[in-house]
Backbone as a chain_set.jsonl record, in Angstrom:
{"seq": "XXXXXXXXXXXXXXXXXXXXXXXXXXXXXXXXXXXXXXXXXXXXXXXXXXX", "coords": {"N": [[103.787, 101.973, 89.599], [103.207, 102.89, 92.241], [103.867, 101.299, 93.983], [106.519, 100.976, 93.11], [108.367, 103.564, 92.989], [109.473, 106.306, 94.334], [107.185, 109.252, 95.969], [108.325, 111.362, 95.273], [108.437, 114.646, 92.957], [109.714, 115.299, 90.451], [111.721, 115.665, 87.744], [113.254, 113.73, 87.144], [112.096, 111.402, 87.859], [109.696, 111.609, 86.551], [110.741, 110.778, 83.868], [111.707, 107.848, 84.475], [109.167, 107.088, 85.697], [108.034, 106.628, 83.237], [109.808, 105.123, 81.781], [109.33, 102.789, 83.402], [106.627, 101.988, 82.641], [106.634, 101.501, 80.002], [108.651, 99.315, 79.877], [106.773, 96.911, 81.905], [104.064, 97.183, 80.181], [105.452, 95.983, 78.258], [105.633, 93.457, 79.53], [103.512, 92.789, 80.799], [99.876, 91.896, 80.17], [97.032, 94.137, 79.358], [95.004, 93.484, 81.201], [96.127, 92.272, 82.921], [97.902, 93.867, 84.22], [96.379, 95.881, 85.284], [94.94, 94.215, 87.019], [97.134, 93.506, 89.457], [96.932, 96.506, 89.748], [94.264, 96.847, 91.079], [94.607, 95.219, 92.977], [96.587, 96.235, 95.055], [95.74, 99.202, 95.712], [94.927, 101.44, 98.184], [91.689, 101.205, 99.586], [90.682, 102.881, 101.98], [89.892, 102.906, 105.869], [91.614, 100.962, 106.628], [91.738, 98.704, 104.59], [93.253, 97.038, 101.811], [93.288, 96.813, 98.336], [91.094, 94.61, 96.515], [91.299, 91.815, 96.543]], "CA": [[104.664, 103.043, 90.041], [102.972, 103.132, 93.134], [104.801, 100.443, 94.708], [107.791, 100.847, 93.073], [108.986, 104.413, 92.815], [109.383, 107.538, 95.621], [106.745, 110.069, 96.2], [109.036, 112.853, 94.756], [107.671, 114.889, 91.822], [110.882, 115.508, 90.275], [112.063, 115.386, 85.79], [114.06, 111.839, 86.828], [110.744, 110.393, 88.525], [108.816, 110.933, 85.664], [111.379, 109.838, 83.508], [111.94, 106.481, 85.646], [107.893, 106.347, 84.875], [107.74, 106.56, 81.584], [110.18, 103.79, 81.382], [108.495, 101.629, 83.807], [105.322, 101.799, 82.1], [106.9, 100.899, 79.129], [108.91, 97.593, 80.702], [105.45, 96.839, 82.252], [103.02, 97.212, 79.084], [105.717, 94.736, 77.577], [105.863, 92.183, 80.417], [102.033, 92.007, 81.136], [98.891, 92.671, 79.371], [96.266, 94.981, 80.278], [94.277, 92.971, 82.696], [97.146, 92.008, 84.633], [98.244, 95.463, 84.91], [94.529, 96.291, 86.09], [94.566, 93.24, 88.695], [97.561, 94.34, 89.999], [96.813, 97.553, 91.183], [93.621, 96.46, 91.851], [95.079, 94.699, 94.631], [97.441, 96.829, 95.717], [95.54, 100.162, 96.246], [94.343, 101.654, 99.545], [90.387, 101.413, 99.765], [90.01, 103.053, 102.962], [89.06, 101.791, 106.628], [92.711, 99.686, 106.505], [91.491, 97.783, 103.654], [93.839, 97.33, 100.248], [93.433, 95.436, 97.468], [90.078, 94.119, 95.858], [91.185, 90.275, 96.473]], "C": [[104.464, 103.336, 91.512], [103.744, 102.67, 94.308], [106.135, 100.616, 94.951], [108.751, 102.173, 92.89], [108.859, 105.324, 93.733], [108.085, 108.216, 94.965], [106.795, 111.347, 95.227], [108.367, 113.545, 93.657], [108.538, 115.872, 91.059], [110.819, 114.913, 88.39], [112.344, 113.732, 86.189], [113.026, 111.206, 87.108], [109.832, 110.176, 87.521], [109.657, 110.399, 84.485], [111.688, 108.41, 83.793], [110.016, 105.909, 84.884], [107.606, 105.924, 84.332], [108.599, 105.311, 81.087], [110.33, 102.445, 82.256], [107.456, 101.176, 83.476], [105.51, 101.061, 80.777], [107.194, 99.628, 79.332], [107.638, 96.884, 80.982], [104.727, 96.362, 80.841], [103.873, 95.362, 78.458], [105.656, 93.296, 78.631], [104.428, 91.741, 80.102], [101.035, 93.145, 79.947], [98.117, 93.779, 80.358], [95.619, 94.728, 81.576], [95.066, 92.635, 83.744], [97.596, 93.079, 85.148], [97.201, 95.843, 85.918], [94.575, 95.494, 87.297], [95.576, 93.246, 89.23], [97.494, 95.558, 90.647], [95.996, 97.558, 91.499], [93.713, 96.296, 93.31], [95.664, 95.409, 95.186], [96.851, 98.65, 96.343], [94.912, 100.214, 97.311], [92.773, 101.984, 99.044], [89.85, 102.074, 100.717], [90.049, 102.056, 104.605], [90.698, 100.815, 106.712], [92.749, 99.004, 105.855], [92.583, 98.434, 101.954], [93.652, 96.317, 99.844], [91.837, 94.871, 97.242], [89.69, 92.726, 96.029], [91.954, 89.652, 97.347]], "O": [[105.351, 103.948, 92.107], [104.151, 103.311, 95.276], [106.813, 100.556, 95.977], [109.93, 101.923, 92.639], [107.724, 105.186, 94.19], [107.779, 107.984, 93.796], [105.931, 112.028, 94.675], [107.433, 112.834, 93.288], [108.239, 117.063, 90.979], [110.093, 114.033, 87.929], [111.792, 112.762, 85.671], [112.958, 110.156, 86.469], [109.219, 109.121, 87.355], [109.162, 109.364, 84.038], [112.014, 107.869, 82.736], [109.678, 105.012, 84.112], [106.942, 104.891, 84.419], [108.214, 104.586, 80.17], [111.031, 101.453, 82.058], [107.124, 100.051, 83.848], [104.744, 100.164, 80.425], [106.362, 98.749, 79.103], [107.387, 96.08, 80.084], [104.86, 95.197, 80.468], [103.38, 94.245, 78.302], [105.646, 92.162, 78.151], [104.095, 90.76, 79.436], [101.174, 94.211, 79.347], [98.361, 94.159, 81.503], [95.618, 95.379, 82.621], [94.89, 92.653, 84.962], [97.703, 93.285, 86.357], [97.309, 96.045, 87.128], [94.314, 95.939, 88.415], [95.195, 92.72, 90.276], [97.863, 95.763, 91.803], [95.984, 98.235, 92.527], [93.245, 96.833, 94.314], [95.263, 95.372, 96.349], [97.461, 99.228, 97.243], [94.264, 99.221, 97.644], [92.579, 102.882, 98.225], [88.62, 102.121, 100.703], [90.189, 100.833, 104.614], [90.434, 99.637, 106.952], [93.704, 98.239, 105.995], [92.646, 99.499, 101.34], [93.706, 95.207, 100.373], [91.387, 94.709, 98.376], [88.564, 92.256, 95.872], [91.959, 88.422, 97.398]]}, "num_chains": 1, "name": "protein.A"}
């Protein structure tokens, strides 16, 4: 969601969530979910991503 949805903190946004998480769960398993945002979050220092 981080990637892919606004900021906003709005009913449609978490609606939109809730059925990206769903899409998601079915595409990939858990670990790929996990090593995904792994990679993709901010660590600090200019550094994102784990890999």
């Amino acid at each position: 969601k981080n990637f892919l949805l606004s900021s906003d903190q709005t009913v449609e946004r978490k609606l939109k969530e809730a059925i990206l998480a769903i899409r998601i769960e079915r595409a990939f398993t858990k670990e790929q979910i996990l090593e995904l945002y792994m990679n993709e979050i901010y660590l600090g220092v200019g550094a994102y991503g784990v890999a």
